[in-house]
N, C-alpha and C positions, 0 to 999 in steps of 0.2 A: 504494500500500500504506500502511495505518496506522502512522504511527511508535508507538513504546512509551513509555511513561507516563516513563521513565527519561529518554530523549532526550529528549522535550519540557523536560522539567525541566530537564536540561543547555544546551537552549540559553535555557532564562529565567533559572538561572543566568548565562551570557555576555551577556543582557541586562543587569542587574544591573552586572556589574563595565563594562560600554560605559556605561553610565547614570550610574555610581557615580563614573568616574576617564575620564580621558582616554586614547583608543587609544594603544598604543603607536607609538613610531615608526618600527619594521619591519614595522609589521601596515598603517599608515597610508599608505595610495600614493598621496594626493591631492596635486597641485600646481597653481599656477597658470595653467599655457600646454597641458595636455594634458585629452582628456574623455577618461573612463574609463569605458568597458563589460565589466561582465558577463555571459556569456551560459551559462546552465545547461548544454545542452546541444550538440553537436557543430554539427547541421545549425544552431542558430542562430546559432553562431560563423562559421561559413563563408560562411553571408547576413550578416554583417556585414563579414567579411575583402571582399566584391564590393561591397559598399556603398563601405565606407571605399577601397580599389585599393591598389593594392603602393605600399612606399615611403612609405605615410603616418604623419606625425611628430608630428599633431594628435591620432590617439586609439591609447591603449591600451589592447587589449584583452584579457580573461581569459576561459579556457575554462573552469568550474569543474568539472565532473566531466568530466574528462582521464586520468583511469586505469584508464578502459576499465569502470568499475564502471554500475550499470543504474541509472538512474532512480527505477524503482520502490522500489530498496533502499538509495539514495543517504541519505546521513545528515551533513549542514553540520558540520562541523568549526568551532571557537573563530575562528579565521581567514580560514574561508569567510564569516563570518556578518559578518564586518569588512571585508571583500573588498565586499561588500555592499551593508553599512551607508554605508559611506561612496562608492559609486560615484555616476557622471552618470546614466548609463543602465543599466537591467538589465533581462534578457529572461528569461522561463522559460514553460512550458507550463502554469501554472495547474491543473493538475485534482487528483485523490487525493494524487498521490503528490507534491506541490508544497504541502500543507496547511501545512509547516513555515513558508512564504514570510510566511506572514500577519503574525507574531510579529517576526519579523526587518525588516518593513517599516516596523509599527509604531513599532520603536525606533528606528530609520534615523536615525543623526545628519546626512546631506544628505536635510533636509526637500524640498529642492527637485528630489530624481529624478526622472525621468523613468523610468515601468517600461511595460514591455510584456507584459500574458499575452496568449500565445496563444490563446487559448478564448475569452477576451475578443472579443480581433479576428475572430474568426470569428463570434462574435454568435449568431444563429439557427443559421448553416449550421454548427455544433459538433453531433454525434452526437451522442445517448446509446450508454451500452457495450448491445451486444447477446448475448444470448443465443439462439444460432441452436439449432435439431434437433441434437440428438447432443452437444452440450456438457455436459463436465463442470459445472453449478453450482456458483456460491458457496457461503461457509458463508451462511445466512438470518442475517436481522437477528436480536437477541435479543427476546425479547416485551418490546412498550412500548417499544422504539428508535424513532425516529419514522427511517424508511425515509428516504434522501437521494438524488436524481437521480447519478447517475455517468457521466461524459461519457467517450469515449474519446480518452483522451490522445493518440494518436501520430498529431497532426495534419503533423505533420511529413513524413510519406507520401504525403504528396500536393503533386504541381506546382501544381497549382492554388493549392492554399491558400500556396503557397511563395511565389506571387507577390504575395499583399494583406501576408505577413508583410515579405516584404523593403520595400514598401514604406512601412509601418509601421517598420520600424526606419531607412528613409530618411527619412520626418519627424521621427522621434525623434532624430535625429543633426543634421538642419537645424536642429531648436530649440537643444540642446543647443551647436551649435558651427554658428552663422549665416552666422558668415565662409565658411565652406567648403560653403555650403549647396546648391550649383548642382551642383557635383562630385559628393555623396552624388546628389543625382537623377539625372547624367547616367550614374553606375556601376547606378543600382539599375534605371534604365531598357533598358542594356543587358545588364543579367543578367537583367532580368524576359524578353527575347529569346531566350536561350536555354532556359530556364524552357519558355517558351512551345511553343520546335521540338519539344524532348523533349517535353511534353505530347502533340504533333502524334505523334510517332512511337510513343508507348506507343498513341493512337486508333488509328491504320495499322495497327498488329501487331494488335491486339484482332477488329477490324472483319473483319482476313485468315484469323485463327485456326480450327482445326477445331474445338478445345473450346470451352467461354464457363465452364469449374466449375474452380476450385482446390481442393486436398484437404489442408489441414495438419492432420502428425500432429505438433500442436506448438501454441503459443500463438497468439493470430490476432490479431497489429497494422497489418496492412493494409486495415483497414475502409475508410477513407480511400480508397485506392487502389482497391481494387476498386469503392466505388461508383462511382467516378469516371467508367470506363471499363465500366459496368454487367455487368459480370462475377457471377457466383454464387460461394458460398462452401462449404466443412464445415469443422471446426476440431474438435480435443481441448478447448480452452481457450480462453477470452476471452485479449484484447492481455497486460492486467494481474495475470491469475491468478497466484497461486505454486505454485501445483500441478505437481508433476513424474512424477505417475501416474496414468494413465488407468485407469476402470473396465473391466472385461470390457466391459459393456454399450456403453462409447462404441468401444472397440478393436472390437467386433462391427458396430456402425453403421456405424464409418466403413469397416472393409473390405468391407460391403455395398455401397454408396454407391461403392466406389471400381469393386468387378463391377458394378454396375447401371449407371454412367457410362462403361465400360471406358477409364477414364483411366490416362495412360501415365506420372505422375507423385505422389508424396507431397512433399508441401512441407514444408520445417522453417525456421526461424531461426537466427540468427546466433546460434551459443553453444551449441547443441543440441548434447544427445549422440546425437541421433536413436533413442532407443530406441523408440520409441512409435511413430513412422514405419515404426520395420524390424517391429515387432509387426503392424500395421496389413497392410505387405506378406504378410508370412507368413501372415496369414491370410485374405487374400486368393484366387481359383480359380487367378491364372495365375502370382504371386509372383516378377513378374517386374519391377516398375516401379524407377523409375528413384528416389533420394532426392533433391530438387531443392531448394537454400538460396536462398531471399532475402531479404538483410540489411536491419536492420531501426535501423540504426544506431545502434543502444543500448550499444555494445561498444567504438565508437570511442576508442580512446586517444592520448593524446602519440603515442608511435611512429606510431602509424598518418597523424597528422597531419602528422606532420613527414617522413612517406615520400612524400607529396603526397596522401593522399586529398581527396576534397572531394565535397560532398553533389551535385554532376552527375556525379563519377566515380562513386558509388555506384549513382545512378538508371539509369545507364548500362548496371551492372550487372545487375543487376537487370531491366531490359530484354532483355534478354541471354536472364536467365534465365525469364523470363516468356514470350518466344517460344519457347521450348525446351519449357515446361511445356504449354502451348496447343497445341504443332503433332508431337506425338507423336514430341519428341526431336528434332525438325530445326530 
């Protein structure tokens, strides 16, 4: 999503005073004997927690959007932007809603970071956002906007992609802290293992399944995933959209779609209020289906983190719910 003209400017302001005067010394967490990562989002945090293994003294690390707030509507705080400026390494997702990063990197008082986009590392194999049948559209560009590629961000959803990531943040950790370079590879190689199994078992359920079609009546960030496992799709909404109202026209597609596939489920995401699902059902012939959530880990907070989740207990889920969606509730 676009940040507003207002934010931008507040954090070129916070460029300005980092440029103008020297960080403070509670904003400033740099020392000598410790590397320090920042990781935007959750699943990146948790690929680095398997990299670096419990117990480790050599880096610290920071979750920055920890309060469960979404990506797309995340907005760098004076001290996020110093959290930053001044780390070893820093990981984020690169696409729309990361525009902010650009500004913040530039003024980066550790010239010497090391950063990781993920869009980057994926190179070619990066989406563009789609717009399938029955989707709500954007707003159009304005006349004379020169139109911009838009990728879909929530590369994160995918095992696959999980494991060129982790390994990306295990070089990134080998340079940054050499000493302990062997350990990053020999954790990132046995997390890429179970990466791997889970892949193996979303193949198995898929391969076994009655349906091959998902139906969200909701926003659709599992592009990733579904191609993965060549699955079809319908959606209310792109991954990114802000839209929280469907037209008649799409509420009529997708309850068509859903009698012409006689599917036994409506998909929504983590955060829903599923209204648009239960619309979708009701008008529906037999309005009887089932509302099925697969998290889409955008929500993740501290709590959540410090209750144990971790981005294989989520896949896990989601697994879960994915055989459930597929095999008419069993």
């Amino acid at each position: 999503m676009k940040k507003t003209g207002a934010v931008l400017l507040a954090i070129i302001l916070v460029f300005g005073m980092l440029t103008g005067c020297s960080a403070s010394s509670d904003l400033n967490h740099k020392s000598s004997d410790k590397v320090y990562v920042v990781a935007t989002i959750f699943p990146e945090y948790d690929w680095v927690r398997n990299v670096i293994g419990e117990n480790n003294n050599h880096v610290d690390l920071t979750l920055l959007l920890d309060n469960g707030s979404d990506l797309h509507s995340y907005q760098p705080s004076p001290k996020d932007i110093v959290l930053i400026s001044t780390c070893d390494v820093f990981i984020y997702v690169g696409g729309e809603s990361d525009a902010w990063v650009d500004d913040v990197l530039k003024n980066a008082a550790n010239k010497d970071m090391i950063v990781i986009n993920l869009l980057d590392v994926l190179g070619d194999a990066a989406k563009e956002e789609e717009v399938k049948e029955g989707m709500e559209e954007e707003e159009e560009e304005e006349e004379g906007e020169e139109e911009e590629i838009e990728y879909d961000e929530h590369v994160w959803l995918s095992l696959k992609n999980a494991s060129y990531f982790v390994t990306a943040i295990s070089d990134a950790l080998g340079k940054a802290d050499s000493a302990h370079k062997d350990l990053y590879e020999k954790n990132a190689a046995s997390y890429i293992e179970k990466l791997n199994a889970l892949d193996e078992a979303y193949g198995s359920a898929v391969s076994e399944a009655t349906y091959d079609t998902l139906l969200f009546g909701d926003r659709f960030p599992f592009r990733y995933l579904i191609d993965d496992y060549g699955l079809d799709y319908y959606a209310a909404f792109v991954g990114c959209s802000a839209e929280t109202e469907a037209s008649f026209e799409t509420i009529v597609f997708l309850s068509k779609k859903l009698n012409e596939l006689s599917l036994p489920a409506v998909m929504a995401i983590d955060g829903s209020d599923e209204e648009i699902a239960n619309t979708v059902i009701q008008n529906s012939a037999s309005k009887d289906q089932k509302i099925l959530t697969l998290d889409s880990m955008q929500s993740v907070s501290r709590k959540d983190v410090d209750a144990g989740e971790t981005y294989l207990s989520v896949m896990e889920k989601n697994l879960d719910v994915l055989k459930e969606a597929l095999n008419n509730g069993k």
